[in-house]
C-alpha positions as CSV (number, residue, x, y, z in Angstrom):
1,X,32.5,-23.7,-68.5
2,X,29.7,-22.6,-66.9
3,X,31.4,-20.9,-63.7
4,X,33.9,-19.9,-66.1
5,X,30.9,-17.8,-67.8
6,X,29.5,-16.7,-64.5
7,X,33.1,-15.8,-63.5
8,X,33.8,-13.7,-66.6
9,X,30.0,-12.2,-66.4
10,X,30.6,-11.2,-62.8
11,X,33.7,-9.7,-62.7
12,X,32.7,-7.1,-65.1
13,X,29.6,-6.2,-63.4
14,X,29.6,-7.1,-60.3
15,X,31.1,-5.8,-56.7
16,X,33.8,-7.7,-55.3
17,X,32.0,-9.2,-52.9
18,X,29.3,-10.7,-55.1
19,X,32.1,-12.3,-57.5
20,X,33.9,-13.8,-53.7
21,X,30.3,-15.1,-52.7
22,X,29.7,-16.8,-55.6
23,X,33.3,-18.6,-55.9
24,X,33.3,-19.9,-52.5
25,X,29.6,-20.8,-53.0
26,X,30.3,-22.5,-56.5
27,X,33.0,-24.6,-55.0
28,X,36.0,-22.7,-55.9
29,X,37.8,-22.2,-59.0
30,X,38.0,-25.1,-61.9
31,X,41.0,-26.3,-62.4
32,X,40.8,-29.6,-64.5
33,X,41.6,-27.0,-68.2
34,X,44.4,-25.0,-68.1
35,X,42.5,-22.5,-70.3
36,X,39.9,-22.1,-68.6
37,X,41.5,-22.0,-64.9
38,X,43.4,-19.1,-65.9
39,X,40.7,-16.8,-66.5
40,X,38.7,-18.0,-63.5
41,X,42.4,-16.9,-61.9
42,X,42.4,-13.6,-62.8
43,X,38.5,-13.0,-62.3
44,X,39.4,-14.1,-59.0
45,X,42.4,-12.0,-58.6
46,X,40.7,-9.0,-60.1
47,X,38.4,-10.0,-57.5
48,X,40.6,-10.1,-54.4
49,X,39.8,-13.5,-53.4
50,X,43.4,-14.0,-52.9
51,X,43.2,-17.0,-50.1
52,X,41.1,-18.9,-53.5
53,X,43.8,-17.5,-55.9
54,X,46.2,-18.7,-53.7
55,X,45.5,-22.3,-53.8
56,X,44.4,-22.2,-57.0
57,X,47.4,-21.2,-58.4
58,X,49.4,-24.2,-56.0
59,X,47.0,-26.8,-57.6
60,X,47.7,-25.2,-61.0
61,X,51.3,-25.5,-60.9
62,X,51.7,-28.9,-59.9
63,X,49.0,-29.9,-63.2
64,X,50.7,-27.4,-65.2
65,X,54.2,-27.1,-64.0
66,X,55.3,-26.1,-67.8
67,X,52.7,-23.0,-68.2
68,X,54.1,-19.5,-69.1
69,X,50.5,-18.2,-69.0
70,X,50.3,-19.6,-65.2
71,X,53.6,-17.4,-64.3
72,X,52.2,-14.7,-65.9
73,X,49.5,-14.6,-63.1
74,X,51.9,-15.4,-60.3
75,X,54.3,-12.2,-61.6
76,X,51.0,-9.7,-61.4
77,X,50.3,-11.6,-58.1
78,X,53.5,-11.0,-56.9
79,X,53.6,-7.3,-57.9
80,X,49.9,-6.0,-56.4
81,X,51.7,-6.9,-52.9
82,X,54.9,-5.2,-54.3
83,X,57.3,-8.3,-53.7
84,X,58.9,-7.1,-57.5
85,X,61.6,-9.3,-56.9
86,X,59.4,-12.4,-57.5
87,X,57.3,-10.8,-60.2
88,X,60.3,-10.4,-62.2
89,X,61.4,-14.1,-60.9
90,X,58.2,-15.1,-62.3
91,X,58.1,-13.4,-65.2
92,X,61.8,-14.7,-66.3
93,X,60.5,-18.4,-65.4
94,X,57.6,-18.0,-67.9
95,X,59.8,-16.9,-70.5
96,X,62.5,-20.0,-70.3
97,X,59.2,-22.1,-70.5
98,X,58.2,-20.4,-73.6
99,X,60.9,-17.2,-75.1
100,X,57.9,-16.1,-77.6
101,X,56.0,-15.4,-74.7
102,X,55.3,-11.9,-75.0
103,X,52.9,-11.6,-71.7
104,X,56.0,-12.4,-69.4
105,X,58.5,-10.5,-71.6
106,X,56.2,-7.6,-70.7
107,X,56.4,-8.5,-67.5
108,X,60.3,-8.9,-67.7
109,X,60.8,-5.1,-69.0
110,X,58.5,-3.6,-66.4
111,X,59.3,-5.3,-62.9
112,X,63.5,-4.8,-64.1
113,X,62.7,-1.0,-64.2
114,X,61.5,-1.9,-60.2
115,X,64.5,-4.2,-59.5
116,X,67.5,-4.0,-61.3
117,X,69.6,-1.3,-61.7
118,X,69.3,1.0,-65.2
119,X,71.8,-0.1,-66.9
120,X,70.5,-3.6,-66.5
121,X,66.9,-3.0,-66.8
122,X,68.1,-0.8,-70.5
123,X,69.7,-3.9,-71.3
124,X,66.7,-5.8,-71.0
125,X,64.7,-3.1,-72.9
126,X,66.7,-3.3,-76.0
127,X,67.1,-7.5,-76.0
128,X,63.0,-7.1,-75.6
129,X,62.8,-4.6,-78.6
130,X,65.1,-6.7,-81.2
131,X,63.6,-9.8,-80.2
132,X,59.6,-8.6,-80.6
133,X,60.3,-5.3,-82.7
134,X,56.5,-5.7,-84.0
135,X,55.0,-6.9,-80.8
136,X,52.8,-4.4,-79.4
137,X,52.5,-5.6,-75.5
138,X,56.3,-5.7,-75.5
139,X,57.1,-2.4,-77.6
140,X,54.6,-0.5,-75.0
141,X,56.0,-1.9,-71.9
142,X,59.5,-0.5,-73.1
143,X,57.9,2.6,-74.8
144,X,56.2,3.7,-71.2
145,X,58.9,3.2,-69.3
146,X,61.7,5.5,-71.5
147,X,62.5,8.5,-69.5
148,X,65.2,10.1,-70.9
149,X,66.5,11.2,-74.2
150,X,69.5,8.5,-73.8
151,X,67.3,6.0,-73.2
152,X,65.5,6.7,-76.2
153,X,68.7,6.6,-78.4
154,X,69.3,3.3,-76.8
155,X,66.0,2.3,-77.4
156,X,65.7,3.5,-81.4
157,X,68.8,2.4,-82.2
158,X,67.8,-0.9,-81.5
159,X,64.6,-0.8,-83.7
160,X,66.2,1.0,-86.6
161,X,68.9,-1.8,-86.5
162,X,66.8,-4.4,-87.6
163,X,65.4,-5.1,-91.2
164,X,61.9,-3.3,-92.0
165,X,59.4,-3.3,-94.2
166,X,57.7,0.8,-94.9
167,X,54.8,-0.5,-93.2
168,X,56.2,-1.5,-90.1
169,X,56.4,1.5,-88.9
170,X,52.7,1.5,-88.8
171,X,52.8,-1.5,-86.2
172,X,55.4,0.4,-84.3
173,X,54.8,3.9,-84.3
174,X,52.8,4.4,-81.3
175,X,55.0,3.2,-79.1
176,X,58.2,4.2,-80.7
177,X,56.6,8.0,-80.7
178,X,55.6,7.5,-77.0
179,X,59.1,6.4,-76.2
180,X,60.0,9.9,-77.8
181,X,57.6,12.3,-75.9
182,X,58.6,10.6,-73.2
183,X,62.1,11.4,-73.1
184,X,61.2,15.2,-74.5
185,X,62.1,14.2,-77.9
186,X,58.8,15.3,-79.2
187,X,59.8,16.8,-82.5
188,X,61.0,13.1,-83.2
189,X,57.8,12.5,-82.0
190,X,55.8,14.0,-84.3
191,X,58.1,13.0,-87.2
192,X,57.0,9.8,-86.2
193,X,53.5,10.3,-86.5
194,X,53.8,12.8,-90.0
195,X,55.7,9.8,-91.4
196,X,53.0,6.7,-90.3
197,X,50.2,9.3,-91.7
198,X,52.3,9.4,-95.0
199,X,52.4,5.7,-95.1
200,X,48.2,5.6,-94.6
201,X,48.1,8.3,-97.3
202,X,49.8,6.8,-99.6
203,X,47.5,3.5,-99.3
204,X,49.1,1.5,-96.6
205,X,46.5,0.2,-93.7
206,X,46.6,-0.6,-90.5
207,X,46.2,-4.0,-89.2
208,X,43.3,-3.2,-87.0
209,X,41.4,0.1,-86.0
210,X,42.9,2.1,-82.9
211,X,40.3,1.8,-79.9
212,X,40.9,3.8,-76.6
213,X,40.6,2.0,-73.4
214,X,38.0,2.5,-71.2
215,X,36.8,1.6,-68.0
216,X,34.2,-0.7,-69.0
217,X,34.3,-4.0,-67.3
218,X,37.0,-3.1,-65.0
219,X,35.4,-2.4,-61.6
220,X,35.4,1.0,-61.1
221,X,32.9,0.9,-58.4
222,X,35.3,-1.7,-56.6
223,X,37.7,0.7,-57.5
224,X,36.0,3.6,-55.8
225,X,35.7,1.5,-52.5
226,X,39.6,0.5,-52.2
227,X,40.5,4.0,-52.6
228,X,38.1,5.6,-50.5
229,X,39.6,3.0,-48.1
230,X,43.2,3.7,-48.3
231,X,42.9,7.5,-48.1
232,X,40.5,7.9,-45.4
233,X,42.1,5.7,-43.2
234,X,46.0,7.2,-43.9
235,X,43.8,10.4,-42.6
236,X,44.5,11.8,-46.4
237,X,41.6,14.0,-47.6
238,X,40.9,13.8,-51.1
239,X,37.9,14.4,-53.8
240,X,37.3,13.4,-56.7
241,X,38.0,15.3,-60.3
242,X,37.8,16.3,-63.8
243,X,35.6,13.6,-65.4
244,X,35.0,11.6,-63.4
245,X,32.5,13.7,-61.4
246,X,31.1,14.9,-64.7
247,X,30.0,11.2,-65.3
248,X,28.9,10.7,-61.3
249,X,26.9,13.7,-61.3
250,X,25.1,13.5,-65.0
251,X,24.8,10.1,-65.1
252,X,25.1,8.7,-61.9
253,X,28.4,6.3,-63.2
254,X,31.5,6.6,-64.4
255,X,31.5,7.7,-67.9
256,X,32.3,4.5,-69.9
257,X,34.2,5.9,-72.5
258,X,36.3,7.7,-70.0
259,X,39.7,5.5,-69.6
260,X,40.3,6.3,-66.0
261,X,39.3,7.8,-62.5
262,X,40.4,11.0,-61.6
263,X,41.6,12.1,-58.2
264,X,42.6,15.3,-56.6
265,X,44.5,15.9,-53.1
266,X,44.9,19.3,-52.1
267,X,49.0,20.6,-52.3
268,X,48.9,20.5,-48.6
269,X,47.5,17.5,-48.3
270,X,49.8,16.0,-51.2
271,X,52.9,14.1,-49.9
272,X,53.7,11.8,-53.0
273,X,56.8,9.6,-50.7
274,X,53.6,9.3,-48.5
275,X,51.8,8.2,-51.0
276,X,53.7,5.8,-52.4
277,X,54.6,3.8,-49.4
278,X,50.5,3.8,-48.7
279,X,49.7,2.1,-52.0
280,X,53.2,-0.3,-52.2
281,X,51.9,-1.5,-48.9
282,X,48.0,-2.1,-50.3
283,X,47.3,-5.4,-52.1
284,X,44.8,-3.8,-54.6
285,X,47.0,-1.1,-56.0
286,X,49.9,-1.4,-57.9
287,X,51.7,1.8,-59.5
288,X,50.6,3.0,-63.2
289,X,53.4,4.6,-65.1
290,X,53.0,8.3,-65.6
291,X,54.7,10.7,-68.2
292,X,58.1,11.7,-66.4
293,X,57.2,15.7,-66.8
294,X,53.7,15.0,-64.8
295,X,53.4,15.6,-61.1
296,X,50.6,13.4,-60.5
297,X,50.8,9.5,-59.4
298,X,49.7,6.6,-61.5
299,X,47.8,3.4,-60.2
300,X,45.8,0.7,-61.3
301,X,43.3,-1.0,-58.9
302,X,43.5,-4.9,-59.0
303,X,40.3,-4.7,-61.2
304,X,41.7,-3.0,-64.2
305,X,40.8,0.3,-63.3
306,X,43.6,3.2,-64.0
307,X,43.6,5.9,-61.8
308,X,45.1,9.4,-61.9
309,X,45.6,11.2,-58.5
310,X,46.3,14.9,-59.3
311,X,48.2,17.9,-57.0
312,X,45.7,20.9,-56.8
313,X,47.5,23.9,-56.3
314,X,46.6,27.6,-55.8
315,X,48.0,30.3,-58.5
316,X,46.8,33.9,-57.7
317,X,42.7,33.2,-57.3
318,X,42.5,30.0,-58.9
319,X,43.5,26.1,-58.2
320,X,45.2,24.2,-60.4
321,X,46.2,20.4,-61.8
322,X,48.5,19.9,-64.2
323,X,49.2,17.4,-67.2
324,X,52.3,16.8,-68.9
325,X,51.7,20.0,-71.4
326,X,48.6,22.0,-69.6
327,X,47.3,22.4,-66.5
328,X,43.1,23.3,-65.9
329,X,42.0,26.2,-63.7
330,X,39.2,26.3,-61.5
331,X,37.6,28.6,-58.7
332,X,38.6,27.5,-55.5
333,X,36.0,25.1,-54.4
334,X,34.9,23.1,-51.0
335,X,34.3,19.6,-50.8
336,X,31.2,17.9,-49.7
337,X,30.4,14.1,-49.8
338,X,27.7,12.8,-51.8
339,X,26.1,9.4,-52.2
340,X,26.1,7.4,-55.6
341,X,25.1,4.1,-55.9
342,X,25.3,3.3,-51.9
343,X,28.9,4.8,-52.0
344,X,29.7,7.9,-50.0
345,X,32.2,9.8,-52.3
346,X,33.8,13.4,-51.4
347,X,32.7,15.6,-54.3
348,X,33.2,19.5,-55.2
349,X,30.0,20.7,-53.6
350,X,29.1,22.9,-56.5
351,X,29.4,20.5,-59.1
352,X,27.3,22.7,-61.8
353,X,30.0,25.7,-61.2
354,X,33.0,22.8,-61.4
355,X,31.4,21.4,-64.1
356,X,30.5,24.3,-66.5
357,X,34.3,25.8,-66.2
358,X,35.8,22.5,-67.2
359,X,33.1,21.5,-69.9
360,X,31.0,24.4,-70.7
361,X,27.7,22.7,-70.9
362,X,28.4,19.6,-69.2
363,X,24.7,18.4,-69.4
364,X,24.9,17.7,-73.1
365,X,26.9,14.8,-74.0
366,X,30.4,15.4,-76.1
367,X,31.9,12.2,-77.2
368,X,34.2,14.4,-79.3
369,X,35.4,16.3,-76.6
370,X,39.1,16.6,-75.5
371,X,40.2,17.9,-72.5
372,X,43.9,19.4,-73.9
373,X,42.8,21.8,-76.4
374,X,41.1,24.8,-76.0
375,X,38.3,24.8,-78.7
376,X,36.7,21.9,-76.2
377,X,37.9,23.2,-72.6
378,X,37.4,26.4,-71.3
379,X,39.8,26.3,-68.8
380,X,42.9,24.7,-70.2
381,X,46.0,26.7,-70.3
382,X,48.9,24.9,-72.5
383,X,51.9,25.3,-71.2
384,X,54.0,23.0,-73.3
385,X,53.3,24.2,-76.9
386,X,55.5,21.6,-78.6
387,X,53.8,19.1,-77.1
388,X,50.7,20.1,-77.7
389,X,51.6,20.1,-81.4
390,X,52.5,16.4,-81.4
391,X,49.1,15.7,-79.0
392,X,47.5,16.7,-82.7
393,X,49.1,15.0,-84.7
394,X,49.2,12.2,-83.1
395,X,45.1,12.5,-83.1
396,X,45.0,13.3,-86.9
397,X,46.9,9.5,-87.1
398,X,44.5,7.6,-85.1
399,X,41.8,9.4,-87.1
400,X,43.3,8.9,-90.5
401,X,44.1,5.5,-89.7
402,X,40.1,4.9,-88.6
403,X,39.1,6.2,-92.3
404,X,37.9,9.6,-91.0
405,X,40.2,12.2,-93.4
406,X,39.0,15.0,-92.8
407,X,38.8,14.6,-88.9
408,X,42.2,14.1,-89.6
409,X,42.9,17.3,-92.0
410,X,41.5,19.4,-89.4
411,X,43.9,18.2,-86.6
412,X,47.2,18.7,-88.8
413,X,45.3,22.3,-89.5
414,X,45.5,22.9,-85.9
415,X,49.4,21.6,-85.6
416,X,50.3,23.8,-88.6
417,X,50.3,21.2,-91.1
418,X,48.1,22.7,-93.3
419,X,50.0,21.2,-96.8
420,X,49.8,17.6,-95.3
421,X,46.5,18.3,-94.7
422,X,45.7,19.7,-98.3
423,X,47.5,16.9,-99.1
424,X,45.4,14.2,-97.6
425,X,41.8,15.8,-98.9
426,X,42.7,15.8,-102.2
427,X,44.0,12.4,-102.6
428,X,40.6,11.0,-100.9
């Protein structure tokens, strides 16, 4: 238990190459409790140790041969070294051990959008959405990976099919209205959302309070590293963006409410079939899903860390990224590499003129801030104005449903809801 606890402590503040020193020092991974082996397993995998994980997981599965939680590691093994195939192999085995396994039917839905073809990986959508229509690790893993509107159908059909109670939809709606943007159905979207907020209004509660992910204990640092890595030696010149320099340069860290790591790569530079077959090749990436309408490309570093890597573009005088419903402007700018915490990392090289267009005053803390709407950006340009209506409701939900009202008023205000949000003040 005690190397479990050092394990745990480690990998979530700690550089790779501490949390490898002290495993091989320690004696390697314990493996006499199932329980506590598999954490140790994926500190070491989030870790890289993979010649430890390796025969860990060997001595694991001859004392556990009947673990669904053990091929749950060996599918996310599998897929950091994109062998898909045997994630989904391993994710399928887990789930004949135990079918209410919802880990490995997570695992089922996202490595069969990788392997099979649609039609077959739908299938396996919908069987995963009637079987756990309440489960959340499930319904997101089929909610982020709907693309199209048909898909969607597909997908709705199947939850509307079953029996409900009103305040399912509560349990649901976030990843039922994700599947929806998703596939550009983002009135539905929002119906969603103005539907679940009637539900709270009218005295229903959610099971637990919506909390954002962030990077904390997720290795960013390690993060930073693997990437610098990749890029620099695929000759691929890149900087890095948006908020995460604003948390580098004012605090010397990533910001650790911030839930990822931006990236930019200038258009000329930006070759995303390039890429992609750099990071399916790399053993501490695997591939994040992104909104279909984005340009940018998704990954996730084997520590936990989700990062963004953004086109910048010129536009008349200005350079450009994108989202799925705005894109941010700011003055072309040069790159010049600082050093942060013993890391060398390619910066804009005026960070206070970066900074100030994309924040205003950047030097004053704004843990209300949001990046998509204009009243807290000063360079954000929506360009999707549908969207961005659904973007606030779907914030006046999460606030509603964390007992803040009037937060919540004041984003259906800004959607053009202003009777649902007379509506919810006065029945405070």
């Amino acid at each position: 238990m005690r190397t479990y606890a050092a394990l745990k402590y480690l990998s979530e503040n700690s550089s790779q190459d501490e949390i490898t020193k002290f495993i091989r020092g320690s004696g390697g991974i314990p493996t006499r409790h199932l329980s506590v082996a598999l954490v140790a397993a994926r500190a070491v995998f989030r870790a890289g140790a993979d010649d430890l994980l390796t025969d860990t997981l060997s001595t694991l599965d001859g004392r556990f041969p009947e673990s669904p939680g053990l091929q749950e590691v060996h599918s996310d093994f599998h897929a950091y070294y994109g062998r898909y195939d045997e994630a989904l192999r391993a994710a399928r085995a887990g789930r004949m051990l135990q079918p209410s396994h919802a880990g490995c039917v997570a695992r089922m839905v996202t490595y069969g959008y990788r392997v099979l073809d649609q039609a077959d990986a739908d299938a396996v959508a919908v069987d995963a959405i009637r079987r756990f229509p309440r489960t959340g690790q499930v319904l997101w893993a089929v909610a982020k990976l709907c693309d199209t509107a048909e898909q969607y159908r597909r997908l709705r059909a199947a939850w509307d099919s079953l029996p409900h109670e009103p305040e399912d939809l509560l349990k649901a709606v976030r990843q039922l209205a994700t599947a929806a943007a998703r596939a550009g159905e983002v009135d539905d979207a929002s119906r969603l959302y103005l539907d679940a907020i009637e539900l709270l209004r009218s005295g229903h509660r959610l099971d637990a309070p919506i909390v954002d992910s962030n990077l904390e204990g997720k290795s960013p640092w390690g993060a930073f590293e693997d990437l610098h890595e990749a890029l620099t030696s695929a000759g691929i010149p890149y900087f890095i963006a948006a908020g995460t320099v604003l948390g580098l340069v004012r605090q010397g860290r990533p910001l650790s409410h911030d839930n990822d790591i931006d990236v930019g790569i200038r258009e000329e530079d930006f070759d995303l079939d390039a890429l992609v077959a750099l990071f399916s090749k790399h053993p501490r990436f695997d591939f994040d899903v992104v909104h279909p309408h984005t340009k940018k490309l998704g990954l996730v570093h084997r520590g936990g860390s989700p990062i963004d890597i953004f086109r910048f573009y010129r536009d008349g005088d200005k350079m450009y990224h994108d989202a799925v419903f705005v894109r941010w402007a700011n003055s072309p700018f040069e790159v010049k590499t600082r050093e942060i915490s013993g890391l060398h990392l390619p910066l804009p090289a005026d960070p206070d003129t970066y900074l100030t267009e994309n924040y205003g005053d950047w030097r004053t803390p704004n843990p209300k801030f949001d990046a998509f709407i204009e009243q807290d950006a000063p360079n954000v340009e929506t360009t999707w104005p549908e969207y961005l209506r659904f973007h606030l409701i779907r914030r006046a939900f999460k606030k509603l449903g964390n007992g803040d009202r009037e937060g919540s008023a004041e984003e259906l205000r800004r959607a053009g809801e202003d009777s649902i949000a007379s509506a919810l003040v006065k029945t405070k």
